[in-house]
N, C-alpha and C positions, 0 to 999 in steps of 0.2 A: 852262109858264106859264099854262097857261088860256084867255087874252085874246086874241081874234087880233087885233085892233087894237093892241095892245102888240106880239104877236109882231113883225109887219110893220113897227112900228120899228127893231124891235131889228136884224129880217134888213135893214132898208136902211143903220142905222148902221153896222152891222159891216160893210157891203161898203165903206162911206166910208169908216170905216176902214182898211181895209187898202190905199185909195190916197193915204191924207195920210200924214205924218210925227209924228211925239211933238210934243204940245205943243200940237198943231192945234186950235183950237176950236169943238166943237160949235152946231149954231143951237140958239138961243134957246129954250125950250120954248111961250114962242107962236106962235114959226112954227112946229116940229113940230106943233102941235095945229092948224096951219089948214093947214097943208100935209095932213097926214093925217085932218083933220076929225074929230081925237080931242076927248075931254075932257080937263082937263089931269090928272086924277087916272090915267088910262090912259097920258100920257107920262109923268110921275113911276114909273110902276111900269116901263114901259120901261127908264129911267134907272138906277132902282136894280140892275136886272137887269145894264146894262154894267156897273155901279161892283163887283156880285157876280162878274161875270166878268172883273175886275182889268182891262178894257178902257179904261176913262176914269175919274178924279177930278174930284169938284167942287169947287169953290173959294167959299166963301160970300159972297156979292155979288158976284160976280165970273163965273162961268158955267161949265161945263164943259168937259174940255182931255183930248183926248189923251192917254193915259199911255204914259210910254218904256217901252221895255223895261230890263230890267235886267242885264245881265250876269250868269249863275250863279253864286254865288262854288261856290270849289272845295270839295268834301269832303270831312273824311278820317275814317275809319270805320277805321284799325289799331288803334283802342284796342279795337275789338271784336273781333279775333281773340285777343289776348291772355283777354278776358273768356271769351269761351265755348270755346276751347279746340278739340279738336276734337269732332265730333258722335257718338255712336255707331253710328250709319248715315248713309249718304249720300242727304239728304233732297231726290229731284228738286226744280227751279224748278216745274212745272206742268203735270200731266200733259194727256196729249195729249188725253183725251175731254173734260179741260174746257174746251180751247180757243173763243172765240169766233169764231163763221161770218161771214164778213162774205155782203151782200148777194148776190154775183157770185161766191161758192164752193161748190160742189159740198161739203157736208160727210159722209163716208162715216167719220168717227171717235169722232163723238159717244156720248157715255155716258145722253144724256135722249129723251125720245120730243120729235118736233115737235109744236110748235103746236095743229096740225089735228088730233094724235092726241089730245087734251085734253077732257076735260069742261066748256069753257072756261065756257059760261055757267051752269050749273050752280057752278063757283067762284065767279064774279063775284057772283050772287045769295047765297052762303053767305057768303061774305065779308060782303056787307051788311047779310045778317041779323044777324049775331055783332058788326058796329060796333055793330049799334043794341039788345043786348042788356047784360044785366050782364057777362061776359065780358071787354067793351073796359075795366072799369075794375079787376076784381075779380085777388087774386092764387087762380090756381087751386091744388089740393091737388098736393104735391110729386109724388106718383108718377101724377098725370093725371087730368081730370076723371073719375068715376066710371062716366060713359054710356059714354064712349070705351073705358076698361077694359072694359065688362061684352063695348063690340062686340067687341073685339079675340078676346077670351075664347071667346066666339061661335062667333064665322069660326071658329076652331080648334078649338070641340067638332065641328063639322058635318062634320068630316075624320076626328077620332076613333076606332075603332073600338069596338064594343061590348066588354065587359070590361076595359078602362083608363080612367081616373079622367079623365074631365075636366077643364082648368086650370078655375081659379076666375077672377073678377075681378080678384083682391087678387094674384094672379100676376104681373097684369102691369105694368111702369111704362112709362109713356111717355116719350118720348127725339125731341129735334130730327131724327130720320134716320137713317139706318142708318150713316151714318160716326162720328159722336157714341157711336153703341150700339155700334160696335166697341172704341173707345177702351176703353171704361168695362168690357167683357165681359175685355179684355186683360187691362187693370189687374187685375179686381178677381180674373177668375180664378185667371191666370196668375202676375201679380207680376214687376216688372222683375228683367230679368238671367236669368229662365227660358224653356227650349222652349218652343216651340208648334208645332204640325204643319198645314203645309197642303199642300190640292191642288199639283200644278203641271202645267200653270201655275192659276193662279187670280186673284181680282179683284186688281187695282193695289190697291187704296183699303184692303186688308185690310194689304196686305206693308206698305202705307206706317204705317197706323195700329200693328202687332205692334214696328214699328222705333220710334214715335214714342216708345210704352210701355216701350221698353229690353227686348223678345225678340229670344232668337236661334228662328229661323224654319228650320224642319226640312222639305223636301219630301217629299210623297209621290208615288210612282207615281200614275196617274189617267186611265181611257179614257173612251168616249162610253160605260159602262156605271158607271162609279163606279170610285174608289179600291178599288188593290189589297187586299184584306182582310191577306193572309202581309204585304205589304208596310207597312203601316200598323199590323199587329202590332207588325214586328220595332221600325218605326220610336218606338214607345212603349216598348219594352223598352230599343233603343240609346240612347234621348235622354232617357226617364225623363220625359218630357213629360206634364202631367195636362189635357192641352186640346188639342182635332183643331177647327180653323175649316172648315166644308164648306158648299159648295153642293149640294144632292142635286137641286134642278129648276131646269134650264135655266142651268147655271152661265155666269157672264162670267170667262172669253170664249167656251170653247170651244162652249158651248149643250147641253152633255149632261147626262140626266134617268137618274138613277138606276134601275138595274130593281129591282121589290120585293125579290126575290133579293139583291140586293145591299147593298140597304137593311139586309135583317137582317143580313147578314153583319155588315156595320161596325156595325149598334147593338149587336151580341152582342161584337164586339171592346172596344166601348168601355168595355160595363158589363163585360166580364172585369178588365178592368185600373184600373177604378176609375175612371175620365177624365169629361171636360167633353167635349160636341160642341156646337161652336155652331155654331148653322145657318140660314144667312142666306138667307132668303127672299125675295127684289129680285125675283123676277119671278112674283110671285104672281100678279096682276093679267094678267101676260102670254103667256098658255098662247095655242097656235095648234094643234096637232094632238091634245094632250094637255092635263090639268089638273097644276099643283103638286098633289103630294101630301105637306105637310109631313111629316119625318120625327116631330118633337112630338109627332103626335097617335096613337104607339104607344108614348109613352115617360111613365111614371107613376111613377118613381123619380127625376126629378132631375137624367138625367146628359145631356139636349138644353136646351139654352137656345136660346130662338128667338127672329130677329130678324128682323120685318115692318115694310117703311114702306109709306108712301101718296107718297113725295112725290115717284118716275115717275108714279105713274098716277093721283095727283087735278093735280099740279101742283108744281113744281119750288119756286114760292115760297110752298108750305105745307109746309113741313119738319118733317111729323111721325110718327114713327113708334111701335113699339112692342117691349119686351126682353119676353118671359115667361122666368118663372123660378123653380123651385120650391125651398123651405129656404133653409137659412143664404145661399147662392149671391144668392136674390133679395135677400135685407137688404144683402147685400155691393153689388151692382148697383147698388139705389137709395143705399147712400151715396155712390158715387161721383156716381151725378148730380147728388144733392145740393148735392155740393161742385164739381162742375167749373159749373153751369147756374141751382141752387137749383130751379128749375121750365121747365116747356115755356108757350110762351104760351098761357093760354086760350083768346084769340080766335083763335087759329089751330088750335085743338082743337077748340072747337067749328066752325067754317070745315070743319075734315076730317068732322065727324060728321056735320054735315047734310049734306054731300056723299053718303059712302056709305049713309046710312040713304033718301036720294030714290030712289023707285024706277026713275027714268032712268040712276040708277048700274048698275044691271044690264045695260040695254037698250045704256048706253053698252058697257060689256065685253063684250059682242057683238056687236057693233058693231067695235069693238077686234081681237077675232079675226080677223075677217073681212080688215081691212083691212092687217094685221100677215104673213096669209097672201097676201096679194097682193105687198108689197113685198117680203118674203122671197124668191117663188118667184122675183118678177121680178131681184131680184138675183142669187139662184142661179142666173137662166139667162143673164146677163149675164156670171159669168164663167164659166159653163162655155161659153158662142160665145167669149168674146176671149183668154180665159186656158189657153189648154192644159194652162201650167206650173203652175199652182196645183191643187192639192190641197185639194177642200171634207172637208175632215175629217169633217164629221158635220153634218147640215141637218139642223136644230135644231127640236122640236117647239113651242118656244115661247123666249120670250127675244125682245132684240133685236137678236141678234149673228150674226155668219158668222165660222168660224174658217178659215182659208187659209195650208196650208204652199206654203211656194217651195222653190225648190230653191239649195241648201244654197251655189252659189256667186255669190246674190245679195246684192247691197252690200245691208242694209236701210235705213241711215242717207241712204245715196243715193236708195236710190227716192224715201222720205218726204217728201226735202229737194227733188226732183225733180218728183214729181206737187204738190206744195207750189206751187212757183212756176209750175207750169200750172193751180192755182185748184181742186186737190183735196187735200182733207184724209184721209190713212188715218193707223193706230195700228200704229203698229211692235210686234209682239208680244213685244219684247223687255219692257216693260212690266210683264204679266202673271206672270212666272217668277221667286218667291221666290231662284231660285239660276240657275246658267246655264241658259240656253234649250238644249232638246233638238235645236232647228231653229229654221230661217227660218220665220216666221210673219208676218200681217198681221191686224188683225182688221177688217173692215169692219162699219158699224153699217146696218141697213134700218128704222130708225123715224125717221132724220131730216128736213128738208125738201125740198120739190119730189121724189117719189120718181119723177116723168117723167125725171129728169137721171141715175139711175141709171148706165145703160147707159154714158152720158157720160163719168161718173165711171170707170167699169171701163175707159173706150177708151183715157182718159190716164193708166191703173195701164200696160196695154199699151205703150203707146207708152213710158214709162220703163224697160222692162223691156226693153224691144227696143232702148232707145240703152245698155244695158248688156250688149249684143249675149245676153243668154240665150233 
């Protein structure tokens, strides 16, 4: 609201009300204004606030009253199962890293970095600059303002190696996020009702997106070194698949970076058979022992489409990211966006540019290492003292994840539901796995809040583990 002298009416009405009944009438708004020593222009805004929050009605000459409650009436939504029939995949209610943390919960499931991990004022300032520029009113160009292309383009020559061509600017279109640029990469790759090959396990947000677009989703083998190369062959030959989705650095969940070695292998699989690899790059920004080394920037035929956002590591509510894409593939991209978005917000493009073109954007990302490397280790040594039974699969050079197998005759539904109603949040790794899970897994997040409460968190995974006598 603003006003704390409005506020402070509003917090003592609504305690009033909740000890009268429907129909009760409010004082007068000359008493509120001398009782509270307001203007009456700040009790009117008071007012209008209850009457928004369907709290109390006025009555014109008459004063304001109490409003009842109402009884629900009942719903019936059967006409909608006839409508849509059934779905062609079973599309979770909400996945677990989006959950919201309350106050007084330990969240170790979250998919975003905390708060404190943030560029915070550096956004706020960008953000203000971009209100008070042409941006706030102008429609920007459909495939993204042209600065932000050329950075994008940038970031990705400076990886590049000598003897392959460079993206241009005109490669790349910008897109709300890397979930948005999944859809569109599906679609326009893929095409409903066909393969697609992914990790497994690999991100939630990708299997949900392959299902959305009408793919059937093909798993591949996949260690803390990369996907099987014989494996990921055979799996193109058997599914006749012309699109592999992969993570090569710091994948979510399991947190494994490709070795160069391995890198060719699967680029030389890909371009054997003629296929799409797209390659989602989410934790660019988040190297802690290592850097991303996108695969893109050894690929100058075509067959990498690469998908980079900003909106972990400048800020959750600037949702923008970016698709590169070379030939027909890119016209195909950008029409989809076209049609699902028409454009990304300007003033949230520019919001992202000034952000990483300030030179505290750097200073922040190291800054960011450092700090990413401390809650990691600290978590990793949290459960390797309380967890015996867990298995750290692989300490991840970068990312914001720990992957943790159990052993094979724990309830997993139980723990969750278990450490849940003791004030901690984990992600059942069932999640992650395009088809059935290989094993019991959990994936624990180290970028979230209060990372003092860590340890906390691991004592009451233990404690559930132990009332399931394992």
């Amino acid at each position: 609201m603003g006003d704390s002298s409005a506020d402070l009416i509003v917090t003592e009405l609504r305690a009033w009300i909740d000890t009268v009944g429907a129909g009760a009438r409010l004082p007068s708004s000359r008493e509120l204004a001398r009782r509270h020593g307001a203007s009456p222009v700040t009790v009117q805004k008071a007012m209008r606030t209850l009457v928004g929050l369907g709290l109390i009605e006025s009555r014109s000459g008459v004063g304001s009253f109490v409003r009842g409650a109402r009884p629900p009436k009942p719903l019936d939504f059967r006409w909608q199962t006839s409508a849509l029939r059934s779905a062609a995949e079973r599309v979770p209610e909400l996945s677990t890293p989006l959950r919201d943390i309350a106050v007084d919960v330990i969240g170790l499931q979250s998919g975003y970095p905390a708060r404190e991990l943030l560029p915070e004022r550096a956004v706020r300032a960008a953000l203000s600059r971009a209100g008070r520029s042409e941006h706030a009113v102008n429609r920007p160009p459909a495939a993204g303002l042209p600065a932000l292309q050329a950075w994008f383009a940038t970031e990705l020559a400076e990886v590049t190696p000598a003897g392959v061509a460079s993206v241009s600017p005109r490669d790349v279109c910008i897109v709300p996020g890397t979930q948005s640029a999944l859809g569109s990469a599906f679609r326009g790759l893929a095409g409903h009702g066909q393969p697609v090959l992914m990790e497994s396990p690999t991100y939630w947000g990708a299997i949900l997106a392959a299902a959305q677009a009408g793919l059937r989703v093909v798993p591949v083998v996949s260690d803390a070194e990369g996907p099987d190369p014989d494996d990921l062959r055979s799996a193109f030959r058997e599914s006749g698949a012309k699109v592999f989705y992969a993570q090569p650095n710091f994948a979510n969940p399991t947190g494994a970076q490709w070795t160069p070695e391995r890198k060719n292998e699967i680029l030389s699989v890909v371009r054997d058979v003629g296929a799409f690899l797209i390659e989602d790059d989410w934790a660019r920004d988040f190297g802690i022992d290592a850097d991303s080394v996108p695969l893109a920037g050894f690929d100058d035929a075509g067959h990498v489409v690469y998908i980079r956002s900003l909106t972990k590591s400048v800020s959750p509510a600037i949702r923008v990211g970016a698709v590169i894409a070379r030939g027909p593939a890119r016209e195909r991209l950008l029409a989809d966006r076209s049609a699902e978005s028409m454009y990304v917000s300007g003033l949230l493009q520019a919001a992202a540019l000034d952000v990483v073109l300030q030179p505290a954007w750097r200073s922040h990302l190291r800054t960011l290492r450092g700090t990413l490397r401390d809650r990691r280790d600290l978590l990793v040594a949290s459960v390797q003292d309380m967890l015996p039974e867990a298995v750290v699969t692989h300490v991840p050079a970068g990312g914001l994840n720990l992957w943790l197998q159990l052993p094979d005759r724990v309830d997993l539904e139980r723990l969750v539901r278990d450490c849940d109603a003791a004030g901690v949040l984990i992600a059942s790794g069932t999640e992650w796995f395009p088809s059935e899970p290989s094993g019991k897994f959990i994936r624990l997040n180290y970028a979230g809040p209060d990372a003092s409460r860590f340890p906390e968190g691991v004592g009451v995974v233990r404690a559930a583990l132990v009332g399931q006598r394992i």
